[in-house]
C-alpha positions in Angstrom: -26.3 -17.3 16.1 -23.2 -19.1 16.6 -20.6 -18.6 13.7 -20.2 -21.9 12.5 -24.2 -22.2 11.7 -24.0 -18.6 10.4 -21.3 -19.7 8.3 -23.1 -22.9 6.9 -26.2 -20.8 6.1 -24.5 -18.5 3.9 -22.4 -21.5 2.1 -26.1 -22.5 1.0 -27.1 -19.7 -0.4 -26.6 -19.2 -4.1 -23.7 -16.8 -5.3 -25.9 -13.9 -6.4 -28.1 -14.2 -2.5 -24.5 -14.1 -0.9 -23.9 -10.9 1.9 -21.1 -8.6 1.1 -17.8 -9.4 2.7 -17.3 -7.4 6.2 -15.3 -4.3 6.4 -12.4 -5.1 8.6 -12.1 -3.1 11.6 -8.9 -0.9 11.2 -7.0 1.1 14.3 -5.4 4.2 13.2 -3.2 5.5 16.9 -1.0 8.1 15.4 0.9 6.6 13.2 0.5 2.9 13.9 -2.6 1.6 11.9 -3.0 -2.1 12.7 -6.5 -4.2 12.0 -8.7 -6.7 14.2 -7.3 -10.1 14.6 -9.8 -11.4 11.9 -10.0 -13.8 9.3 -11.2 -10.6 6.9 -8.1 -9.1 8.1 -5.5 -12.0 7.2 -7.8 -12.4 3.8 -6.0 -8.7 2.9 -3.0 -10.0 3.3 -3.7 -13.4 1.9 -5.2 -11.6 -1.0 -3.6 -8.4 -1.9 -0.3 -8.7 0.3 -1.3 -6.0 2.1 0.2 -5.2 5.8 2.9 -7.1 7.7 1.5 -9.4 10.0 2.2 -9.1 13.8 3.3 -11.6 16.2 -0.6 -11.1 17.6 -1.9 -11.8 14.3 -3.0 -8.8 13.5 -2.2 -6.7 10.4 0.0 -3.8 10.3 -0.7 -0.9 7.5 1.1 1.7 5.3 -0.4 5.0 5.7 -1.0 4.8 1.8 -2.2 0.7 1.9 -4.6 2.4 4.6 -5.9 5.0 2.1 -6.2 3.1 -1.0 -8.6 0.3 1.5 -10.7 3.2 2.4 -11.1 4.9 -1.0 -11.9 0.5 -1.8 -14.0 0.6 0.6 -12.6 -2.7 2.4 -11.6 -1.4 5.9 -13.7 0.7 8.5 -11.1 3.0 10.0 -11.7 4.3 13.9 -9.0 6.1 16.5 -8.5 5.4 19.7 -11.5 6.3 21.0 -13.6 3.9 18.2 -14.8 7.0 16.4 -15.1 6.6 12.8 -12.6 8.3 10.8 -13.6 9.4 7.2 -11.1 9.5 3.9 -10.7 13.5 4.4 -9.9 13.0 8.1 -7.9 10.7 7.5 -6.2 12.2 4.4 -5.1 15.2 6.5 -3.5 13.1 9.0 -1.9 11.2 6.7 -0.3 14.6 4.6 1.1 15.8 7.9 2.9 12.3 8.5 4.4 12.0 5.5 5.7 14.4 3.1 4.1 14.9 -0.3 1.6 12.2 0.5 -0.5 13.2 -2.4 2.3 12.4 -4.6 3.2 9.2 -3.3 0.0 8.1 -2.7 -0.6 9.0 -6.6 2.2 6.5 -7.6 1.0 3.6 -4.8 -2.9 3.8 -6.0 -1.7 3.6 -9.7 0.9 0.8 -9.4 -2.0 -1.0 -7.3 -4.7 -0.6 -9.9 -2.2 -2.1 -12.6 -1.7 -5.3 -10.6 1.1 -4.5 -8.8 2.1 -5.2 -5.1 3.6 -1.9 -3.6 5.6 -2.3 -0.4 7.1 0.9 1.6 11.1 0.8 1.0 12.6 3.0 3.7 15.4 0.6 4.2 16.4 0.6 0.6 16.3 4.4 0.7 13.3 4.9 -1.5 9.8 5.7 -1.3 8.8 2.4 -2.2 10.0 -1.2 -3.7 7.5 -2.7 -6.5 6.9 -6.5 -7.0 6.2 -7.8 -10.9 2.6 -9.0 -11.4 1.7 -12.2 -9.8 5.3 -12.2 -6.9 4.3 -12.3 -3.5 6.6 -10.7 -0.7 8.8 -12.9 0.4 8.7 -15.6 -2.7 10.9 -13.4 -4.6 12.9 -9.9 -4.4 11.2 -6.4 -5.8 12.1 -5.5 -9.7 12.0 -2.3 -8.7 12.8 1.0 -6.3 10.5 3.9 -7.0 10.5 7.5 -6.2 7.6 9.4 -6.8 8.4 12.7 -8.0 6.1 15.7 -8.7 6.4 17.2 -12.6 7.6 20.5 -11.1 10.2 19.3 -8.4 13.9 18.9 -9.1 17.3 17.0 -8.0 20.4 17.3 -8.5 22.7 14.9 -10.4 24.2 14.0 -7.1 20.8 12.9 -5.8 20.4 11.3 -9.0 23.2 9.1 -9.5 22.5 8.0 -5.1 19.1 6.6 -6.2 20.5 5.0 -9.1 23.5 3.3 -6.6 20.6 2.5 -4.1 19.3 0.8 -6.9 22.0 -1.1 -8.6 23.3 -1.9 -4.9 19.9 -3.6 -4.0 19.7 -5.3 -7.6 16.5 -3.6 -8.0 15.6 -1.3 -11.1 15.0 2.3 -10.6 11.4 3.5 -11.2 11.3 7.1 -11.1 6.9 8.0 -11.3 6.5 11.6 -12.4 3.0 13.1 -11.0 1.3 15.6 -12.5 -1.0 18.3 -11.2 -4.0 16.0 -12.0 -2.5 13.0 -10.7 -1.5 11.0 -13.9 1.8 9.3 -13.2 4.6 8.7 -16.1 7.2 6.3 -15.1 10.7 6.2 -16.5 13.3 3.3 -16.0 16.9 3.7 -15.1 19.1 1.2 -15.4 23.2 1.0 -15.1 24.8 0.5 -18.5 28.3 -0.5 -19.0 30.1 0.6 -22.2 
């Protein structure tokens, strides 16, 4: 059936006798996770901000976007070879890429659920850069910087006062998200004060 009668028929049906939006087809090649060139695919971005689009018009994922679409059931995620990949397999991949994944993802899928759109921030030197509810990438500039910590890691004041200069440099706030062994995330707010 060509897709512009396909497309007709479903605009006639009534809301409640309307199919479920398509899964978009998602890529994962070691650590380059990019989606179909699809109208589903640009609706994620459109939507939720998620990915960077390519020049190819394809989206380009975050390891922890590409988790939290998969635990929302939104994207079907295959390798190279178009073999599915499930949330586990893809959950161990994704721990050896990156560091305390299940610490970072714990701050992403939380900010997300609150509203939030989470961006990586490796070129402010944090974990991640946070945009107030409602402020699309790329309209405005992130409120915040956020490093997800665990509740028993540590730093030094040294370390400390670099994130708060990464911060104050960027004219972001610093977000530190405290994870606990369950997963609950506390977040505390730094800011420069002058006397």
């Amino acid at each position: 059936m060509p897709k512009k009668k396909k497309n007709e028929e479903q605009a006639a049906l009534p809301p409640d006798e309307k199919p479920k939006k398509e899964k978009v087809n998602v890529q994962f090649a070691e650590a380059k996770i990019v989606t179909e060139n699809s109208d589903a695919a640009r609706e994620l971005f459109n939507t939720g901000r998620y990915g960077t689009i390519l020049e190819d018009g394809k989206l380009q994922l975050s390891l922890f976007e590409t988790f939290f679409l998969l635990e929302k059931s939104k994207i079907e995620l295959v390798n190279l070879n178009g073999r599915a990949l499930t949330r586990e397999q893809f959950m161990k991949k994704a721990q050896k890429a990156e560091k305390s994944f299940f610490v970072k993802y714990a701050v992403f899928k939380d900010l997300r659920n609150r509203g939030y759109t989470v961006k990586t921030a490796l070129k402010f030197g944090a974990d991640f850069r946070v945009y107030d509810r409602g402020v699309k990438p790329g309209e405005d500039h992130a409120k915040w910087i956020v490093y997800p910590v665990h509740e028993s890691g540590s730093s030094t004041w040294y370390e400390f006062a670099a994130k708060n200069r990464v911060a104050h440099s960027t004219k972001k706030r610093l977000l530190i998200g405290i994870v606990d062994d369950e997963g609950d995330v506390t977040y505390y707010e730094i800011r420069w004060i002058r006397p």
